[in-house]
C-alpha positions in Angstrom: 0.0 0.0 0.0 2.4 2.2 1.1 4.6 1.7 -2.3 1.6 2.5 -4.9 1.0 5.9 -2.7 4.3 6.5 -3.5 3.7 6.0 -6.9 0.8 7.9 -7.0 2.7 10.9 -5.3 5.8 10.1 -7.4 3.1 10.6 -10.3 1.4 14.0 -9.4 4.3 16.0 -10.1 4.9 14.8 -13.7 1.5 15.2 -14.5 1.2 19.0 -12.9 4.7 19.1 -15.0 3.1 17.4 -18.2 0.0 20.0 -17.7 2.6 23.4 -17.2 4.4 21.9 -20.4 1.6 21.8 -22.3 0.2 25.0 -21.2 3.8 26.6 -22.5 3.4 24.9 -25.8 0.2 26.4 -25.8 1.8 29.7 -25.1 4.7 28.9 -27.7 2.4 28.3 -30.3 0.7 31.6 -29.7 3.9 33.2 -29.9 5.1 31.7 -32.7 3.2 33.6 -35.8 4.8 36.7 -34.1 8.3 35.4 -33.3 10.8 33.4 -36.1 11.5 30.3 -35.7 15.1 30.3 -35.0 13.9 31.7 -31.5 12.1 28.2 -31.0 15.2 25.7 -31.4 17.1 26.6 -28.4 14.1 26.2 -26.2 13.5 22.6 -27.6 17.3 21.6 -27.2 16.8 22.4 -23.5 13.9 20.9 -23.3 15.6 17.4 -24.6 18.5 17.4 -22.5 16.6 17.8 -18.9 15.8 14.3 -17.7 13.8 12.2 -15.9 15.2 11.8 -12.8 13.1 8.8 -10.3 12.7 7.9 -7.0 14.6 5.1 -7.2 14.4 4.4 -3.4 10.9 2.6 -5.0 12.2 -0.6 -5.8 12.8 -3.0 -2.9 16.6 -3.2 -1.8 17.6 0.4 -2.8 18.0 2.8 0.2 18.7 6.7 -0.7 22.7 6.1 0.0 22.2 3.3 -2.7 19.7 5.5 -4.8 22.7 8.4 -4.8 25.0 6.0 -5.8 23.5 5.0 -8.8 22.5 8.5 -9.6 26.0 9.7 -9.5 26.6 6.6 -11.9 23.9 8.2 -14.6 21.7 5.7 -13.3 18.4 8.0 -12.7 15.2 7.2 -13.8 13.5 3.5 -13.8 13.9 3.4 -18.0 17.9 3.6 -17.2 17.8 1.5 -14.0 15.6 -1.1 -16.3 18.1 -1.7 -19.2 21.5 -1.8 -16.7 22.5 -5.0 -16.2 22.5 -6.3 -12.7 26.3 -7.2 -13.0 27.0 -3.7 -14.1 24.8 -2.2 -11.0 26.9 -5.0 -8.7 29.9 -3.0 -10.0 28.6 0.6 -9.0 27.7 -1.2 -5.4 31.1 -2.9 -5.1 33.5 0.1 -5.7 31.5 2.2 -3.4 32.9 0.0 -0.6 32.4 -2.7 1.8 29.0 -0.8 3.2 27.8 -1.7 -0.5 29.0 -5.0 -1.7 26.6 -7.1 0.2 23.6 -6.1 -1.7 22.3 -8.2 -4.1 20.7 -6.2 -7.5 19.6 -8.6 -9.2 16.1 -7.6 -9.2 16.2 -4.1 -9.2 15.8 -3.8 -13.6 12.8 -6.0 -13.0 11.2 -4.0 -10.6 12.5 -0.8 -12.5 10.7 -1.8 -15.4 7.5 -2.6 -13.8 7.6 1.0 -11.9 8.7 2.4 -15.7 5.5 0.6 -16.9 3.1 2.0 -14.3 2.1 -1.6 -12.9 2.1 -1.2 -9.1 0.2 -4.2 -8.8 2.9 -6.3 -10.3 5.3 -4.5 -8.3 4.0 -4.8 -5.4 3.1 -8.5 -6.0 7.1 -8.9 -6.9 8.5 -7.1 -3.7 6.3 -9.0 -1.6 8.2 -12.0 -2.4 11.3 -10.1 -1.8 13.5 -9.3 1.1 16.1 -6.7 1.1 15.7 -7.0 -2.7 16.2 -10.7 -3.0 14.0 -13.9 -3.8 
């Protein structure tokens, strides 16, 4: 229960963001007819280089020392945490220390990809099973 309200949380914020974006394109398009359109690129560039960034402290076995960790690696949203490999994840985890090395990733793209996805259920299902992350 308490990981699909932070879902749904999680979620509010990019839909109020989704909703402001639109509203601007709304805006931009208004502007446009009056302004050229060289005006318009740099704003789209920008636009395509701010990323996602996820609470990754969502999936079971990732605490927010772990969740910095993997940020700092360019590991931010649940897309990128979805198509790392778990040895390459293991990697991040073991040359962060001792503290680190005992935890086992192995899940975490799974559970990434169900939280990408939008299926709580399943995810909830799945860490219900877990412990710490693990079968």
């Amino acid at each position: 229960q308490y990981l699909m309200n932070q879902v749904i949380e999680s979620e509010k914020p990019a839909a109020a963001e989704a909703s402001a974006k639109k509203t601007t394109a709304k805006k931009a398009g208004a502007k446009k007819s009056a302004e050229p359109a060289a005006d318009k690129k740099p704003a789209a560039k920008s636009a395509k280089t701010t990323a996602k960034v996820d609470d990754l402290v969502l999936i079971e076995g990732i605490g927010p020392k772990i969740a910095e960790l993997l940020n700092a690696a360019g590991i931010t949203s649940f897309t990128t945490l979805a198509g790392t490999k778990p040895a390459a994840i293991k990697a991040i985890l073991e040359a962060a220390g001792k503290r680190y090395q005992m935890h086992d990733p192995a899940t975490w793209p799974k559970q990434a990809a169900l939280a990408r996805d939008g299926k709580t259920a399943e995810l909830a299902k799945l860490q219900d099973q877990l412990k710490a992350g693990r079968k």
